[in-house]
C-alpha positions as CSV (number, residue, x, y, z in Angstrom):
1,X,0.0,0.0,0.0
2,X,3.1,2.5,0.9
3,X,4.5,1.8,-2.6
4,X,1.5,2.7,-4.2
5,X,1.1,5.6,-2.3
6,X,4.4,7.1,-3.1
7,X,4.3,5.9,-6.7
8,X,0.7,7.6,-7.2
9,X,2.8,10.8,-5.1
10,X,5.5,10.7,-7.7
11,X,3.5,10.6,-11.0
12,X,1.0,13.2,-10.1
13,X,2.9,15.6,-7.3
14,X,7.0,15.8,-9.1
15,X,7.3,18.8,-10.2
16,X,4.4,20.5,-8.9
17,X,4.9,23.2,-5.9
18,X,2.4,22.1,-3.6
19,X,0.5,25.1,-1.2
20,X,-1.1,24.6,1.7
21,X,-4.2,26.1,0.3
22,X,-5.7,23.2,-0.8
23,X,-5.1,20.6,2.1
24,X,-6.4,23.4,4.2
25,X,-10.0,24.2,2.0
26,X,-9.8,20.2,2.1
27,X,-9.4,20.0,5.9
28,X,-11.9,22.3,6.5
29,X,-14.3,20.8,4.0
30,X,-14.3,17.6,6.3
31,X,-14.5,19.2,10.0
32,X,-17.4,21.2,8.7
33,X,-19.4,17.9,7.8
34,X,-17.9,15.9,11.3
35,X,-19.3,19.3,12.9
36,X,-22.5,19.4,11.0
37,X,-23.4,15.0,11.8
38,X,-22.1,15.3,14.8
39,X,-24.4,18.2,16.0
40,X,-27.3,16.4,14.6
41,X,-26.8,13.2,16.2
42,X,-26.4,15.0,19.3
43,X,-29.8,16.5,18.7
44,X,-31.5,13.3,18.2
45,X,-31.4,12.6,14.6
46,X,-30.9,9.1,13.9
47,X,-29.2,8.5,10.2
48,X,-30.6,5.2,8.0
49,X,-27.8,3.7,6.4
50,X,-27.8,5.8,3.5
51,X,-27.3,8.8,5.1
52,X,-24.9,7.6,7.5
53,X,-22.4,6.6,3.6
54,X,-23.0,9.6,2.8
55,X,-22.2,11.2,6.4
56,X,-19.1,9.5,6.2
57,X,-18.3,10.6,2.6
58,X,-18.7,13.9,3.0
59,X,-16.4,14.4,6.5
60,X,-14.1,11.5,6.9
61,X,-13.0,11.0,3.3
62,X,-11.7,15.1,3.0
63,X,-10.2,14.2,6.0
64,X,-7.8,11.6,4.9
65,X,-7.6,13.2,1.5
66,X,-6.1,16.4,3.3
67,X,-4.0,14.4,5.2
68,X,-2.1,12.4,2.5
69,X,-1.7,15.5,0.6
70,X,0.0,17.1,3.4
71,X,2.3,13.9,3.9
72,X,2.9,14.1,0.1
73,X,3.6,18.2,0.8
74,X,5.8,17.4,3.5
75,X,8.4,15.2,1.9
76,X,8.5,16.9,-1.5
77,X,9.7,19.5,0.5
78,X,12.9,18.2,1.5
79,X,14.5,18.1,-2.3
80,X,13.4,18.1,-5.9
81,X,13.9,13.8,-6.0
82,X,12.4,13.6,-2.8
83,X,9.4,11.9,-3.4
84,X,11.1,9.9,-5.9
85,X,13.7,8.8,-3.4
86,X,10.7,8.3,-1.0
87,X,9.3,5.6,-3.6
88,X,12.6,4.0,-4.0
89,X,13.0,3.4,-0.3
90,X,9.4,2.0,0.0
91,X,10.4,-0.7,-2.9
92,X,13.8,-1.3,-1.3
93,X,12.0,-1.8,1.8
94,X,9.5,-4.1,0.5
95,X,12.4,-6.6,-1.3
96,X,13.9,-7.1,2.7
């Protein structure tokens, strides 16, 4: 799973100069909806199954997307090859 993480890192994020602008509208995106459920179910509403998918769609999902793309920020910070040298380690890793 880490290899294809980094590999899916390396194909779409080299090159690119990653902001904080979107892992934060991402972020916030996500703790809106967690607010948003949460506040209902502490109000009494009880979600079917359908919207309790979509609950967790629309809050946890953001979440983890915000997440990786900060991971992904993070290390392409530390060098132009980084994420590429990222991926390599993963594989080299993966052959022990």
């Amino acid at each position: 799973m880490q290899e294809w993480f980094w590999a899916f890192a390396y194909r779409h994020y080299h090159g690119k100069n990653l902001g904080r602008l979107i892992e934060a509208a991402v972020m916030t995106w996500g703790v809106f909806f967690v607010l948003v459920y949460m506040s209902a179910v502490v109000g009494g509403w009880i979600p079917n199954l359908a919207d309790a998918v979509l609950g967790i769609f629309l809050s946890i999902t953001p979440i983890f997307v915000g997440l990786a793309h900060r991971r992904i920020r993070i290390e392409a910070a530390k060098g132009n090859d980084a994420l590429y040298r990222k991926l390599l380690a993963v594989r080299q890793q993966k052959k022990i």
